[in-house]
KEZAKE-133144 format. One record per residue (C-alpha): residue number from 0; x negated, y negated, z. Coordinates in Angstrom, 3 decimals. Example, Ala and Ser with C-alpha at 12.3 -4.5 7.8 and 13.67 -1.06 7.14 Angstrom:
BEGIN
{0 {-12.300 4.500 7.800}}
{1 {-13.670 1.060 7.140}}
end
This chain:
BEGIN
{0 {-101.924 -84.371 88.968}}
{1 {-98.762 -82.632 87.924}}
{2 {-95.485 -84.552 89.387}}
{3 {-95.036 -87.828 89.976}}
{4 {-91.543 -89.419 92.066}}
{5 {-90.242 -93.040 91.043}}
{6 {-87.684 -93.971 93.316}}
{7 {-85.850 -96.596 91.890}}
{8 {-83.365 -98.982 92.717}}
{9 {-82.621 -100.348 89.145}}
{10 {-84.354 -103.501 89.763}}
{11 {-87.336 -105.104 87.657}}
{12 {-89.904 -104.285 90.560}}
{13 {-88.716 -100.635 90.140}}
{14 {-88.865 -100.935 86.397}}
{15 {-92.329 -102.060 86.712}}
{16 {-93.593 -98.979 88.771}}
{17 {-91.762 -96.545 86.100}}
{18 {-94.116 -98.481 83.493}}
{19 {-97.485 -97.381 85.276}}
{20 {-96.300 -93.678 86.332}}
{21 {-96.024 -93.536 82.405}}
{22 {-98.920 -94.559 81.549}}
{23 {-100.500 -92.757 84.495}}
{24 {-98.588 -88.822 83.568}}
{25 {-99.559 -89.766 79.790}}
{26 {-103.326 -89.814 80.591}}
{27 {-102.770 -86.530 83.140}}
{28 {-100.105 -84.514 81.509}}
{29 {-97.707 -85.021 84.163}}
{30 {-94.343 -85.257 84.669}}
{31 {-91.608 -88.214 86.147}}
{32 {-89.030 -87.122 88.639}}
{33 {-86.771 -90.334 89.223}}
{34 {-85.390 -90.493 92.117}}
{35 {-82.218 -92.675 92.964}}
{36 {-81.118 -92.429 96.588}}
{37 {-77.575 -93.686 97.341}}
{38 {-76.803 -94.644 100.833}}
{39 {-72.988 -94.823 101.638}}
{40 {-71.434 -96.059 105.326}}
{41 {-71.882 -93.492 108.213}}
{42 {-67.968 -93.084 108.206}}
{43 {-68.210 -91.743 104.275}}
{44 {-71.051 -89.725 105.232}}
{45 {-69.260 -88.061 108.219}}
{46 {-66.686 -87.286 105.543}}
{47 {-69.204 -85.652 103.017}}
{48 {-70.503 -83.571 105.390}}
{49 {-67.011 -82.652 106.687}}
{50 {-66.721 -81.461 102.959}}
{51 {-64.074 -83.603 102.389}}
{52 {-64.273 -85.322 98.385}}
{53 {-64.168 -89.271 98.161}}
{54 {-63.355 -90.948 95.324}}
{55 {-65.507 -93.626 95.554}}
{56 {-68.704 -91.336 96.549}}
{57 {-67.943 -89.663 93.046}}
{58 {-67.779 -92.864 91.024}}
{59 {-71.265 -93.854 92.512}}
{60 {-72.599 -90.934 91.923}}
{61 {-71.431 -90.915 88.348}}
{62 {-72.716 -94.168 87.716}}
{63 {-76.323 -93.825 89.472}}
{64 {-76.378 -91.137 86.862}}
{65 {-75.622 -92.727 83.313}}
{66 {-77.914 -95.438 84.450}}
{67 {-80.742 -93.068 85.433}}
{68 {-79.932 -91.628 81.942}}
{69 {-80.331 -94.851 80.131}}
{70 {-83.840 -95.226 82.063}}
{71 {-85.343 -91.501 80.868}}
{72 {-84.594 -92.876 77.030}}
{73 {-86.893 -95.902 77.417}}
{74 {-89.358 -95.815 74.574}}
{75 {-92.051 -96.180 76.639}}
{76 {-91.146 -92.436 78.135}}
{77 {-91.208 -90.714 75.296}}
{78 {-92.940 -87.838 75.020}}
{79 {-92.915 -87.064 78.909}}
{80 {-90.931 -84.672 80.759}}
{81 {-88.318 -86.637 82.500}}
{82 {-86.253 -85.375 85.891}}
{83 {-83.306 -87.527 86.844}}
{84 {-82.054 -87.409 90.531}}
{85 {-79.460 -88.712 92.285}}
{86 {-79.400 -87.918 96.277}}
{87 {-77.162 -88.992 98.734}}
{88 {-79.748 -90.524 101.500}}
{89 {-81.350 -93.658 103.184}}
{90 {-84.038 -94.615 100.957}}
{91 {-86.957 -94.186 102.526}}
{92 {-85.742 -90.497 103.991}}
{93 {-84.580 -89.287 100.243}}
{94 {-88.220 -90.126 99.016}}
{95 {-89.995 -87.768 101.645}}
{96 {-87.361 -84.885 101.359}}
{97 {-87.782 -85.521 97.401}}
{98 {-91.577 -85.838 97.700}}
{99 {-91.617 -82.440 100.041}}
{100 {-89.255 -80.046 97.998}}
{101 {-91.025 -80.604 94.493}}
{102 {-94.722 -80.779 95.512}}
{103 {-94.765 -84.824 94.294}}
{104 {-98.525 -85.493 93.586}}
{105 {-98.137 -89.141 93.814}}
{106 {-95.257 -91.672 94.493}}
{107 {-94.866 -94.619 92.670}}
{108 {-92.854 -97.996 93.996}}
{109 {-92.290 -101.389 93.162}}
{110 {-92.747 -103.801 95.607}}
{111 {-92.430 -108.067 95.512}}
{112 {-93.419 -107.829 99.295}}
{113 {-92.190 -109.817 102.334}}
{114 {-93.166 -112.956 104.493}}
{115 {-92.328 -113.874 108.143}}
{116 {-89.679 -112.929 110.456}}
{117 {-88.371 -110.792 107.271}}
{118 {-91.058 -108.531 107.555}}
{119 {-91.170 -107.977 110.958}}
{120 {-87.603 -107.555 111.537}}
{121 {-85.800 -105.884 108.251}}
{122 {-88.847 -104.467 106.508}}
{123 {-88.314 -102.786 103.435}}
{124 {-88.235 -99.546 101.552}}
{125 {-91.192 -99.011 100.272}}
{126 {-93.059 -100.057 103.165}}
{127 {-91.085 -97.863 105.614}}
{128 {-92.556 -94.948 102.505}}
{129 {-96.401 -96.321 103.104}}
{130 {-95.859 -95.754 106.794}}
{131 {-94.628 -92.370 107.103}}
{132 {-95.385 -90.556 103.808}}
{133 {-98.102 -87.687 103.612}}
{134 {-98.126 -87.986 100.012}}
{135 {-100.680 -90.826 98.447}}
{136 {-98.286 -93.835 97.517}}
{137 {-98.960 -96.530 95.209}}
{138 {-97.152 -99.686 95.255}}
{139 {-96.559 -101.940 92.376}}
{140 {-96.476 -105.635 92.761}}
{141 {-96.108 -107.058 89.300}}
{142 {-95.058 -106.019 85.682}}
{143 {-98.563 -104.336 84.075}}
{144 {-99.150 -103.997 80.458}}
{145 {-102.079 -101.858 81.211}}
{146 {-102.837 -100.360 84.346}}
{147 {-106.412 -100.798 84.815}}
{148 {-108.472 -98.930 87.518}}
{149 {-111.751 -99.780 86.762}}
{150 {-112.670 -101.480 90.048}}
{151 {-111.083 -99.569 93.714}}
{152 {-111.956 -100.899 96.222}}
{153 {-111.542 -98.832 99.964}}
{154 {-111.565 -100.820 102.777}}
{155 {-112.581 -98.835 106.170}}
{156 {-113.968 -98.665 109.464}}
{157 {-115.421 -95.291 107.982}}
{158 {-114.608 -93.143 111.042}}
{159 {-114.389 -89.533 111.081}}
{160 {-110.793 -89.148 110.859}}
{161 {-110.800 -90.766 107.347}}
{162 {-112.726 -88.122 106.109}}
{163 {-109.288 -85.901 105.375}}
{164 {-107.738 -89.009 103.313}}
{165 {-111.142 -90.015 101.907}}
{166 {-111.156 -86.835 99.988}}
{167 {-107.756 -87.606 98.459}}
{168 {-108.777 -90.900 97.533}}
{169 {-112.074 -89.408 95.579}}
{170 {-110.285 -86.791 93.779}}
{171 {-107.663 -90.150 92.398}}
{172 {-110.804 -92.418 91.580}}
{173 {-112.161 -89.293 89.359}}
{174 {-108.221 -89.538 88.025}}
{175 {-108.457 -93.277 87.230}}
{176 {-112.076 -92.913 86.149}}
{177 {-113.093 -96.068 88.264}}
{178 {-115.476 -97.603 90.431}}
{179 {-115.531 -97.252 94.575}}
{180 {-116.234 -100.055 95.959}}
{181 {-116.384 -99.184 99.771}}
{182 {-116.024 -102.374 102.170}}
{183 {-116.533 -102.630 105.592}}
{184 {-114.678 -106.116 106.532}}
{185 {-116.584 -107.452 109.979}}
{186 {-114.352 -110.017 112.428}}
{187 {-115.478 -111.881 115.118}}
{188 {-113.091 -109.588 117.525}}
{189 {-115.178 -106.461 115.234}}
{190 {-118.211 -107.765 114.851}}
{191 {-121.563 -105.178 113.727}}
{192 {-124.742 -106.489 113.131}}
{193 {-125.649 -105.733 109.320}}
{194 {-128.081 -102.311 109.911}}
{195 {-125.360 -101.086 112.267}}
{196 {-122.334 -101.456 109.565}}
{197 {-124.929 -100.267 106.776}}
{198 {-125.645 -97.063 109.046}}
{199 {-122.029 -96.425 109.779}}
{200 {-121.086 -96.420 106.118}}
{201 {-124.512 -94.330 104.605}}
{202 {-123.990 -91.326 107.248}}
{203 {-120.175 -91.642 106.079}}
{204 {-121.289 -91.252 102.476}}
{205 {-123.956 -89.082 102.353}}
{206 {-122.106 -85.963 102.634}}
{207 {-119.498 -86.523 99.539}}
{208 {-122.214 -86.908 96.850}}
{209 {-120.590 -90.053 95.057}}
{210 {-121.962 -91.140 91.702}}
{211 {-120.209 -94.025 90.706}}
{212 {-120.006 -96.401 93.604}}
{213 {-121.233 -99.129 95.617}}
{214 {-121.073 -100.373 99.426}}
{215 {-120.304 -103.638 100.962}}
{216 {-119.919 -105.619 104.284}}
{217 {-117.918 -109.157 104.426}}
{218 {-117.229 -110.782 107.106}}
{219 {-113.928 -112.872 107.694}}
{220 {-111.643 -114.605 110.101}}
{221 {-109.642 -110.899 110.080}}
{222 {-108.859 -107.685 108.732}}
{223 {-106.216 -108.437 106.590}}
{224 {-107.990 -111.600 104.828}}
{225 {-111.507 -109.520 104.271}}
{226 {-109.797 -106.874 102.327}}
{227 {-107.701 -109.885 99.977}}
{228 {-110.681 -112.227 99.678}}
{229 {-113.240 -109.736 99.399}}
{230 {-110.595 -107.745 96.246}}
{231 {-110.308 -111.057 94.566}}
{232 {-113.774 -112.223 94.567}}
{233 {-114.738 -108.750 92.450}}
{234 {-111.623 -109.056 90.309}}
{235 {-110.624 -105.855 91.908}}
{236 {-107.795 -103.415 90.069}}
{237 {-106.814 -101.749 92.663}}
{238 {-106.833 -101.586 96.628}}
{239 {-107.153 -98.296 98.278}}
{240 {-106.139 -97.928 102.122}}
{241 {-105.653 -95.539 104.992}}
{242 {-102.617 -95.711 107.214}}
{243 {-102.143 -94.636 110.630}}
{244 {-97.897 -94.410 110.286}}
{245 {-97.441 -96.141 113.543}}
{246 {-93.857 -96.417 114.214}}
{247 {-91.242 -98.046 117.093}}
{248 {-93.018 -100.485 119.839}}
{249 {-96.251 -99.109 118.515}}
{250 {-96.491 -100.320 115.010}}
{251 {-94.641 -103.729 116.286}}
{252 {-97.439 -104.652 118.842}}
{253 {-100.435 -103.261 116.988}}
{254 {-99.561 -103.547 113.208}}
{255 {-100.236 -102.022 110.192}}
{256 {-102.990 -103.604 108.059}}
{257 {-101.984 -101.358 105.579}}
{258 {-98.769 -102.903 105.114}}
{259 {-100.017 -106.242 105.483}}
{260 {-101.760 -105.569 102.570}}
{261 {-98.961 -104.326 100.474}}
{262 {-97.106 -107.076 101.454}}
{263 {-99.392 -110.131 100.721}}
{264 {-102.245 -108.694 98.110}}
{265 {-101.492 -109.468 94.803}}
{266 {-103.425 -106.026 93.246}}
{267 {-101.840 -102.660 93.310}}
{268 {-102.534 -100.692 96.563}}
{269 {-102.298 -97.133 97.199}}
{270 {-102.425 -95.408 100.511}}
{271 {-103.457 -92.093 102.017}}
{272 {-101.954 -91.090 105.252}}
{273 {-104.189 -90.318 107.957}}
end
């Protein structure tokens, strides 16, 4: 892991997520880019690409910057390379040009999560990132002294086409030097009898030569509640999960457990597009 993106916001949730990229590009020798996006009315945008200077986009600008400044000198940076960035952007675009140009290993968010019509309707940044981003993202939910990996779990339906993102998600356990524990969550409107599940996941397995791991099948009234129940009843660290990037009428009707999760688990997640 070489470079990791921060986009930040300047709130505490943001703050939070700087915290564990530092202690995650300490352990890796890595370095930060963070990334401040500044979205300004379509009328002011029209006039910056027109070329024409505004005031007020300047004094933005200028201020995004000697706060992203005061950031890179927190003590708990020091001794990491540091790249500030200020980009003219929606949020969520920004981060993926960002991620794209400067090869971003992993992305790093904050996140306090939403509930209810919220959710559905408005959404939010970072989950608009864990929808559409090919880069692995991990979203922070809470202030971390020590970010502690020793027990991922991966919840799947272990199908072929996780095999690309499954990869990924090895090569980051080996990173965190943790644990996989691999869950297959059963529903009544999924149900598999036991030796069928167990078969699905060992022929899954078999060909990636895992050491350090375990398997699992609970059942549960849903998806969503298997992967959260099952995470807190092994004290899990962290929560790994594939997502489809459904957008539009698409990801409305059919959802995105994925960002169910990020919105409602209390652990960190991270996700690997599929």
């Amino acid at each position: 892991m070489k470079r990791i993106l921060v986009p930040t916001d300047f709130s505490e949730h943001a703050e939070d997520a700087l915290k564990v990229a530092a202690q995650i590009a300490k352990k890796n020798n890595a370095e930060i880019i963070i990334l401040h996006t500044l979205e300004l009315p379509s009328q002011m945008n029209d006039a910056i690409t027109g070329g024409i200077s505004i005031p007020e986009t300047m004094l933005f600008m200028k201020k995004a910057n000697e706060m992203l400044s005061k950031i890179a000198e927190r003590a708990y940076l020091d001794g990491l390379t540091i790249i500030e960035m200020t980009k003219l952007d929606r949020p969520a675009e920004g981060i993926e040009k960002v991620a794209n140009e400067h090869e971003i290993d992993l992305i790093i968010m904050g996140s306090n999560g939403t509930s209810g019509l919220e959710e559905l309707v408005i959404g939010s940044n970072t989950e608009k990132v864990v929808r559409h981003s090919e880069i692995p993202v991990l979203v922070i939910k809470k202030h971390m002294n020590e970010f502690k990996t020793t027990n991922f779990v991966f919840a799947s339906d272990f199908s072929k086409e996780i095999e690309k993102p499954f990869k990924k998600l090895i090569e980051f356990a080996k990173i965190f030097d943790s644990k996989l524990h691999l869950v297959m969550i059963c529903t009544p409107n999924s149900f598999k009898p036991t030796h069928v599940a167990k078969k699905i996941m060992n022929d899954f397995i078999t060909p990636f030569n895992l050491d350090n791991y375990s398997t699992h099948i609970y059942n549960d009234t849903n998806i969503e509640n298997g992967i959260i129940n099952f995470s807190n009843s092994i004290d899990a660290d962290l929560i790994g999960m594939c997502t489809h990037g459904r957008t539009g009428f698409s990801h409305f009707f059919n959802g995105s457990i994925s960002e169910d999760i990020v919105n409602h688990a209390i652990q960190p997640i991270i996700t690997f597009k599929i």
